[in-house]
C-alpha distance (Angstrom), angle and dihedral (degrees) to the residues before:
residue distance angle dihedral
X1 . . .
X2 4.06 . .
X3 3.60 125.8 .
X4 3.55 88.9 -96.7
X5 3.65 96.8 70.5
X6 3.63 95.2 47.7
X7 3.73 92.8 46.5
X8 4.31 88.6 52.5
X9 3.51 93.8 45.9
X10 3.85 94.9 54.2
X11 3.60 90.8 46.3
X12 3.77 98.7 54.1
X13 4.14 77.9 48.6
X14 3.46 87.1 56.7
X15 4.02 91.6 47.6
X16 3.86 89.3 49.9
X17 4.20 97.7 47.5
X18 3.51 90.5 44.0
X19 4.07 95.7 48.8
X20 3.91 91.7 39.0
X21 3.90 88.3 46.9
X22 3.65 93.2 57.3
X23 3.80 96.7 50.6
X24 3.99 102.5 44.9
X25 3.73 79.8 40.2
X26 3.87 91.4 57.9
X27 3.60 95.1 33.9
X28 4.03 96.6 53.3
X29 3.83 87.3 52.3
X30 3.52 97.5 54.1
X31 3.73 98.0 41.1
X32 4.03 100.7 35.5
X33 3.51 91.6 -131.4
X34 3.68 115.0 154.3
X35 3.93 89.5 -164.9
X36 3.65 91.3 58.9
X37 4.14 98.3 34.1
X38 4.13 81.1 53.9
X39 3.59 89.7 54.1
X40 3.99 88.6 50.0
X41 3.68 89.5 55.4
X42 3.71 98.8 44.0
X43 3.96 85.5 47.8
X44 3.95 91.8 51.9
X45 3.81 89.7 38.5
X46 4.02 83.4 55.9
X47 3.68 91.6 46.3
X48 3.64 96.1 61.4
X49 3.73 91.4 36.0
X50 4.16 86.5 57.5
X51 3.96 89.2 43.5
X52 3.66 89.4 58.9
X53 3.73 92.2 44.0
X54 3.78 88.0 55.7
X55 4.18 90.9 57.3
X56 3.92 87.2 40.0
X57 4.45 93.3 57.9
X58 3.43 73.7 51.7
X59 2.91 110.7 48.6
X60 4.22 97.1 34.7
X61 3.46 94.3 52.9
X62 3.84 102.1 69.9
X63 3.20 121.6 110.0
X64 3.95 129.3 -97.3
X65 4.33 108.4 -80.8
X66 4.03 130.4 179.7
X67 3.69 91.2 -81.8
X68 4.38 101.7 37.8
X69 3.83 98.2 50.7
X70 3.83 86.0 174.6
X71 3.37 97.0 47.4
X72 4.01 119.7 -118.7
X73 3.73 105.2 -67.5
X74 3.67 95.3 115.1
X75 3.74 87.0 74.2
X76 3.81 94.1 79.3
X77 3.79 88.3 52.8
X78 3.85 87.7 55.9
X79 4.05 92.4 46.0
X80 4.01 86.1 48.6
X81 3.99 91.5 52.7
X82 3.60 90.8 46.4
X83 4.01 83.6 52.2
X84 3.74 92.4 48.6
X85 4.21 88.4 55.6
X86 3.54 84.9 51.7
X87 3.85 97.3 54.2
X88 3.73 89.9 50.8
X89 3.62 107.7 49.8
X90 3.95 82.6 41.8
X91 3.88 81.4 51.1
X92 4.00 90.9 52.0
X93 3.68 94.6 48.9
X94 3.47 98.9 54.8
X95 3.44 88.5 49.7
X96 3.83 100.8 48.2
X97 3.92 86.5 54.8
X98 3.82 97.5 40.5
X99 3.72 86.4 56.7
X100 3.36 90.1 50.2
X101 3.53 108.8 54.4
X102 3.58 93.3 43.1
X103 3.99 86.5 54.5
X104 3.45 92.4 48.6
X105 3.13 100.3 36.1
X106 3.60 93.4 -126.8
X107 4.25 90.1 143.1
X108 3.85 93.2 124.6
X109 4.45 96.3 128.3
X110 4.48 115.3 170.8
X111 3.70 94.0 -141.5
X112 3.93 111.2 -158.3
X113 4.02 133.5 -165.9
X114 3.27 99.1 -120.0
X115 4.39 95.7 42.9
X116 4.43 73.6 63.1
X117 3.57 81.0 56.8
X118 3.48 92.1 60.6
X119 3.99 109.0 40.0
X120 4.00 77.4 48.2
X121 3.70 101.2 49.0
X122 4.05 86.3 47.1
X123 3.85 97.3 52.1
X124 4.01 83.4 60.3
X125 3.72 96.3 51.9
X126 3.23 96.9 40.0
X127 3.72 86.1 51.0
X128 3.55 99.5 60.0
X129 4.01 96.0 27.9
X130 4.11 78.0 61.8
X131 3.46 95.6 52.2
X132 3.73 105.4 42.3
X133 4.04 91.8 48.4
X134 3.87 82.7 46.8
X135 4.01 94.9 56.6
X136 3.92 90.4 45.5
X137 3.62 96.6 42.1
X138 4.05 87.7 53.8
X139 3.71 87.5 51.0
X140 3.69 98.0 51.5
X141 3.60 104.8 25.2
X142 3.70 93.4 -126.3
X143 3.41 111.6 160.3
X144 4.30 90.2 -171.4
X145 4.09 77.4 70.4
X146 3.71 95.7 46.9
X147 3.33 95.6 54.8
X148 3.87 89.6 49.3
X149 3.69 88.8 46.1
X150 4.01 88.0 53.1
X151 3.71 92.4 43.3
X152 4.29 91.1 58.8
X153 3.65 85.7 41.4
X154 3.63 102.4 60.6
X155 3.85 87.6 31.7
X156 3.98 87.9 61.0
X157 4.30 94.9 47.8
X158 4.22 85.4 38.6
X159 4.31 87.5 54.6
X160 3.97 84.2 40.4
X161 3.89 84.7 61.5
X162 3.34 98.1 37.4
X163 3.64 93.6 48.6
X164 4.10 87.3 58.4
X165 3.63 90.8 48.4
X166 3.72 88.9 58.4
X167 3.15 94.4 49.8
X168 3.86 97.6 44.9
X169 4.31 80.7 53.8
X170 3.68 84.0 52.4
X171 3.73 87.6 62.9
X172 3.35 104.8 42.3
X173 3.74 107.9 -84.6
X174 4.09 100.7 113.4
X175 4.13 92.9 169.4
X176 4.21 83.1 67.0
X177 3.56 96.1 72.8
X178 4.10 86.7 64.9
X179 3.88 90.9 39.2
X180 3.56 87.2 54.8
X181 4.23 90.0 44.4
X182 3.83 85.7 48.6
X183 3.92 89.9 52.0
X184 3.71 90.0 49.5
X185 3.55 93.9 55.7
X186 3.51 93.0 59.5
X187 3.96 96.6 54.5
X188 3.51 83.7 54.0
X189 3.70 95.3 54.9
X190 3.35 98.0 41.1
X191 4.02 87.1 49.4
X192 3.97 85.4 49.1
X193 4.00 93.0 43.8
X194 3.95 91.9 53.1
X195 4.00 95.8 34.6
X196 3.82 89.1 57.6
X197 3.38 104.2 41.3
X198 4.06 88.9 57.2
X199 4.01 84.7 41.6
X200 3.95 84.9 51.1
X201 3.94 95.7 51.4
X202 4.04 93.3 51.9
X203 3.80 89.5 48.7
X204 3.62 98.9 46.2
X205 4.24 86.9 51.3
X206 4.27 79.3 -114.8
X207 4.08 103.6 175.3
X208 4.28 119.6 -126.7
X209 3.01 112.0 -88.3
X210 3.54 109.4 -83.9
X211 3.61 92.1 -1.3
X212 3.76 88.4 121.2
X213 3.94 103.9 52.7
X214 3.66 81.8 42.9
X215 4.10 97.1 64.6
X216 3.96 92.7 25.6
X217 3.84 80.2 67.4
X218 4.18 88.5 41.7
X219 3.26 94.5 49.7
X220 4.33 102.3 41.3
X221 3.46 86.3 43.3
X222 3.48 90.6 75.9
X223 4.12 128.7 97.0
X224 3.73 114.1 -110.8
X225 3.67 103.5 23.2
X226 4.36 108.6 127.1
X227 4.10 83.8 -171.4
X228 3.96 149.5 -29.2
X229 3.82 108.5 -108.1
X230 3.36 102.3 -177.7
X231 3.99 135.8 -6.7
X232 3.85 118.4 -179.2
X233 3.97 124.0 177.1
X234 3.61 130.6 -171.8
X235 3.64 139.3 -177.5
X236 3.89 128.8 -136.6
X237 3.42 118.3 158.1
X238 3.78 116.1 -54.4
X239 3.59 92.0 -20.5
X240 4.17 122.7 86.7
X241 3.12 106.7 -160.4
X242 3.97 117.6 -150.5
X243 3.56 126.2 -166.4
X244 3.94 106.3 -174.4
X245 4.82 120.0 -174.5
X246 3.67 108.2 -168.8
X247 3.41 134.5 177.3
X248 4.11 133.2 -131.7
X249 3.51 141.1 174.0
X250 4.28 104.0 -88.7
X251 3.88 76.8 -131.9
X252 3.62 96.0 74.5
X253 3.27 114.9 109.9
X254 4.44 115.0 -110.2
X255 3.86 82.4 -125.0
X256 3.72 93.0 57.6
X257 3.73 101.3 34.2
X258 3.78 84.7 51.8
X259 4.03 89.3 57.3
X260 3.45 88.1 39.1
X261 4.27 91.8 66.5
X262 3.93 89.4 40.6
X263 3.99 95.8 60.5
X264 3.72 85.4 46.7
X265 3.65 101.1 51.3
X266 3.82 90.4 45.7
X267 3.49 92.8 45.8
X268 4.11 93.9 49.8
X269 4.35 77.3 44.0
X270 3.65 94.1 54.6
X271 4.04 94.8 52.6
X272 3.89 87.8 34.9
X273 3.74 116.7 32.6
X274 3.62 102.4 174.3
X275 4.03 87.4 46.5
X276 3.94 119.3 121.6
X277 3.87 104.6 -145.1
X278 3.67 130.4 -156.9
X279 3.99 117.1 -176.0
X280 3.50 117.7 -166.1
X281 3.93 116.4 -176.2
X282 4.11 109.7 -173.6
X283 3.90 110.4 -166.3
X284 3.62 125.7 -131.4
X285 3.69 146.8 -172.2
X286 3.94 120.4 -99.9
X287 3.41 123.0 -140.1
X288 3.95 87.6 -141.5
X289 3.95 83.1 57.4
X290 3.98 106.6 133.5
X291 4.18 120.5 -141.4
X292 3.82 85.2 -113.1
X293 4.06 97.7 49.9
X294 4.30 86.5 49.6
X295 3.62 89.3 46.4
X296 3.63 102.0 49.6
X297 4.10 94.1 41.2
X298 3.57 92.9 51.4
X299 3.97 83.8 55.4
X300 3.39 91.7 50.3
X301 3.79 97.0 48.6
X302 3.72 84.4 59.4
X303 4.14 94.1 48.4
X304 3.87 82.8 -120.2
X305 3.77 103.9 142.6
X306 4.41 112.4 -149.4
X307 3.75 134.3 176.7
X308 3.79 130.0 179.4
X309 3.69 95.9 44.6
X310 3.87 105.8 -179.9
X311 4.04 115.8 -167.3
X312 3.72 113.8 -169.5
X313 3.73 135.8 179.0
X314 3.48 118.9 -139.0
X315 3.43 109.4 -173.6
X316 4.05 108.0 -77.8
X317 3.67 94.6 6.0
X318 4.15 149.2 41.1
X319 3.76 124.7 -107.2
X320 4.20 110.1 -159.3
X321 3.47 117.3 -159.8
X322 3.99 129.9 174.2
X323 3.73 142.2 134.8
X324 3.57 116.8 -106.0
X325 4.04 117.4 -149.4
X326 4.18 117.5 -139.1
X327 3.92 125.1 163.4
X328 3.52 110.9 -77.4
X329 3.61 94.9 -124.1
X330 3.51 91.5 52.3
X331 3.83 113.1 113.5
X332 3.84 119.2 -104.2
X333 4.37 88.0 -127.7
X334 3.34 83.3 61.7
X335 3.84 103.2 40.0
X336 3.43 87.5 50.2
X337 3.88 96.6 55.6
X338 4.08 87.4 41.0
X339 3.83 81.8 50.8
X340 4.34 98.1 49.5
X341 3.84 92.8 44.3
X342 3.71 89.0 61.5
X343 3.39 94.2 44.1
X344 3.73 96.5 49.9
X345 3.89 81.6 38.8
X346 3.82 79.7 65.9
X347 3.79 108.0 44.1
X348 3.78 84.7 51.2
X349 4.05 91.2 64.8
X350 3.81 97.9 30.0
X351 3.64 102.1 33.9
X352 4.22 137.9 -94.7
X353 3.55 89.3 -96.0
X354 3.81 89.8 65.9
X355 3.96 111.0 102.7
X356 3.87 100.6 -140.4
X357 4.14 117.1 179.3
X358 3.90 118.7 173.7
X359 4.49 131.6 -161.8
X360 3.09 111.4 -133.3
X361 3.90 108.5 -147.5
X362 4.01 133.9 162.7
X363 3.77 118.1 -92.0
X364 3.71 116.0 -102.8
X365 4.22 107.6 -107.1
X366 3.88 114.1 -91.8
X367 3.36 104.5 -164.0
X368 3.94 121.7 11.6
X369 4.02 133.1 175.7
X370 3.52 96.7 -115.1
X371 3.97 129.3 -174.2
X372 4.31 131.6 174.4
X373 3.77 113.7 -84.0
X374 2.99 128.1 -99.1
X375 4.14 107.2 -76.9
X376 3.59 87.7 -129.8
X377 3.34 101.9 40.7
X378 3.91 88.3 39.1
X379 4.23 94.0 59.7
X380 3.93 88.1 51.2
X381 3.31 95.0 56.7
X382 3.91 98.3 41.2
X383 4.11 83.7 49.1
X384 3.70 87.6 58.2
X385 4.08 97.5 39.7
X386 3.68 87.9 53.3
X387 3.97 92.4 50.4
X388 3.85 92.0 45.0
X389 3.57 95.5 52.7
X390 3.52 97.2 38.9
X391 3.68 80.8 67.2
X392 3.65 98.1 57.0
X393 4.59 105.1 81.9
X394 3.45 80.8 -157.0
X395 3.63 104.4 62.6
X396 3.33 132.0 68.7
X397 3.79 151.4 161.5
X398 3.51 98.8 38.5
X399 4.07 111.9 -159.5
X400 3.88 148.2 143.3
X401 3.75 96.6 46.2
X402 4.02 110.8 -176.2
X403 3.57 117.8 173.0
X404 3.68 116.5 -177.3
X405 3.49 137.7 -178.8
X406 4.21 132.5 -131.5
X407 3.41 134.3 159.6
X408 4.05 90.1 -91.2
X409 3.71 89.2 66.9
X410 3.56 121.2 -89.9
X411 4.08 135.4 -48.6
X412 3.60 125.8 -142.7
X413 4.11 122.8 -154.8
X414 3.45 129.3 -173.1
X415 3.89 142.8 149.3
X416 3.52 121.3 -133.7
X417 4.13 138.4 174.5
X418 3.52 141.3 -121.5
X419 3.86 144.7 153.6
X420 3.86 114.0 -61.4
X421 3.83 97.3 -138.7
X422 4.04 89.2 52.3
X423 3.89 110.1 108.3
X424 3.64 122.6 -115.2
X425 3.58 101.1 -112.6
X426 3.85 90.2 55.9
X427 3.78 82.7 51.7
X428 3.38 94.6 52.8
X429 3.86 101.2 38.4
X430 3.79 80.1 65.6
X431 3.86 104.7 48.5
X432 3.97 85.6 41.1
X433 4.19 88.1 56.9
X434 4.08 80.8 50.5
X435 3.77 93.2 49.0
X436 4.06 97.5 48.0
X437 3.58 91.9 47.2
X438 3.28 95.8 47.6
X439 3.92 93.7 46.6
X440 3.53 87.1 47.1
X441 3.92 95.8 61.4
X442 3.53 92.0 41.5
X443 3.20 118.4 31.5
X444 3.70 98.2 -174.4
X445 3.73 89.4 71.0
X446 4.01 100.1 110.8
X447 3.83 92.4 -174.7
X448 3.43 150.5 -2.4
X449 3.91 131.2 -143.0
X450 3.62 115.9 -163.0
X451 4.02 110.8 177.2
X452 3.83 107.8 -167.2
X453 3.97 117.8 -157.4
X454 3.74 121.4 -172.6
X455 3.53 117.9 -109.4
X456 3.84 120.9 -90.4
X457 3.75 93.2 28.6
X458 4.24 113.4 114.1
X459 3.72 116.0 -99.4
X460 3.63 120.1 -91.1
X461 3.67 121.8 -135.3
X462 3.83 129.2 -109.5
């Protein structure tokens, strides 16, 4: 439903309260009856009530700027409470004189055919004027239209009852043209009462009902989340807006966490399509946290990549080893420094007591220009592969051999077999024997990729 809709509906409401205004207005002061001159207010009352509905769609419907973060919504809650003031001082008026003329006794009303006409002609536009607004307020949440809606409503049962108490004049009962006020008044009250306690909720940031429970349980029903901190929801307009704190292990990968706030904002979307979610997970520390999980995420919050992290206990304190990668080119000043601040980095979240030494070594190559070996060179160093791994009981079905040539030196790959219950440091004692004599016949050999497979699994391609 655009803006344009909402704006033409509220202006054929304004058409109808102005045109039905004008005739109960005329009719009440020609007849005397209170009945009918309390319908004229209410109508004019509802007139300016839909005229500043019109400016509030408006108004409400711009979009978010540097000053309206939420956008403008709230503005139709403001023209609805302004409406609500309206029904009640309408309500006390018609009161004050009801209670009056019956007091006085001041009931005498000229009731004419075509004043029927009137009070009956307004119960049907009020009728449909009521249910349109109602169908496009549904469909756009606007509460401006609501209160419209609720304004024609109670205006159509209020002519109802004023419509018997002419009738009831008609037939010799003056006194029910000021029942009939007095019943009028209290639609309108009640229609005020309910209108402002909605208006209320929207402008005190008051949740839906159940709203709440019903994304707690989205949100905790979730995998990963250690607890919900802090979930606040507020209404404006169409829009819900959620603002959802949750906590996660500081362990979790980014990649995960980052998942993590997707399937809860399009869960809290699913329940709530016109919601605006924020998810904000805050990391913290586990007690179940090992030495070697806090070691290697402080590394990575730094971008420093390690390997062969060693944690030992010596008696009443820990000794943390590792080796810490930096570009090769990379001076060792600087190394060195990279090197301390992680280590510091370390004592900090362990303790100064810890004993923390790092090994520098050069980064492997990320992305080389890389060519096939030299076929010479290439058959030499296959012969020799072959022969070294031949050597090795453990290893078998040697196959996919590449040997490739950069500026580095050259890299060797191949895939290999062994038993799948042998451990991986017997597996790698073996390719590592492979690897040193290889490097130690060529020494242009810059690395050497052995990928081991257990045996009965299907080759793997190069």
């Amino acid at each position: 439903m655009s803006q344009s809709e909402k704006l033409h509906v509220a202006q054929l409401s304004m058409l109808a309260s102005l045109a039905l205004s004008l005739a109960k207005l005329a009719a009440g002061l020609l007849t005397g009856s209170l009945g009918i001159l309390s319908e004229a207010i209410h109508s004019i009352i509802d007139f300016g009530a839909t005229v500043i509905t019109w400016f509030a769609i408006r108004w409400s419907d711009q979009p978010p700027d540097e000053e309206h973060h939420y956008g403008h919504a709230k503005a139709e809650s403001v023209a609805a409470l302004v409406e609500t003031a309206l029904l009640f001082l309408t309500t006390a008026w018609i009161i004050w004189e009801a209670a009056k003329r019956i007091l006085t006794g001041n009931t005498e009303v000229e009731v004419t055919w075509w004043s029927l006409a009137i009070i009956a002609a307004s119960i049907v536009i009020d009728f449909n004027r009521a249910r349109a607004l109602g169908q496009v307020a549904a469909k756009t949440s606007s509460e401006a239209l609501e209160a419209d809606a609720l304004h024609f409503s109670s205006d159509m049962w209020s002519s109802i009852v004023v419509l018997a108490g002419l009738i009831a004049v008609w037939f010799k009962i003056p006194a029910a043209d000021s029942i009939a006020a007095l019943a009028v008044s209290g639609f309108v009250a009640l229609a005020g009462w309910r209108l402002g306690g909605r208006t209320l909720a929207t402008l005190l940031d008051t949740a839906p009902q159940g709203a709440t429970e019903a994304v707690r349980a989205l949100v905790l029903a979730s995998d990963g989340i250690l607890d919900l901190k802090s979930l606040r929801l507020r209404p404006a307009g169409p829009t819900l807006f959620v603002s959802i704190v949750v906590e996660v292990a500081r362990t979790m990968p980014v990649d995960d966490m980052m998942k993590l706030k997707d399937e809860i904002h399009a869960r809290v979307r699913q329940a709530y399509p016109h919601a605006d979610v924020t998810v904000t997970a805050n990391p913290v520390a586990l007690d179940s946290e090992t030495v070697f999980q806090k070691v290697m995420l402080i590394a990575s919050r730094r971008n420093l990549a390690i390997h062969h992290l060693t944690v030992q206990h010596l008696k009443n304190r820990l000794s943390v080893s590792f080796d810490l990668e930096v570009d090769g080119d990379m001076a060792l000043a600087a190394a060195h420094e990279t090197a301390t601040k992680l280590e510091t980095a370390i004592r900090r979240e362990l303790g100064n007591h810890v004993e923390v030494e790092s090994h520098i070594e050069p980064q492997p190559e990320h992305l080389l220009e890389g060519s096939d070996a030299d076929p010479k060179d290439a058959h030499a160093i296959t012969g020799l592969l072959q022969s070294l791994a031949g050597r090795q009981p453990r290893l078998s079905d040697l196959h996919n051999i590449r040997i490739r040539q950069t500026d580095r030196g050259m890299f060797v790959h191949y895939h290999c077999r062994f038993d799948g219950a042998d451990t991986v440091d017997a597996v790698h004692a073996c390719v590592d024997h492979v690897e040193n004599g290889l490097q130690a016949e060529f020494p242009a050999i810059r690395r050497v990729i052995a990928h081991a497979e257990p045996l009965g699994r299907s080759r793997r391609g190069p």
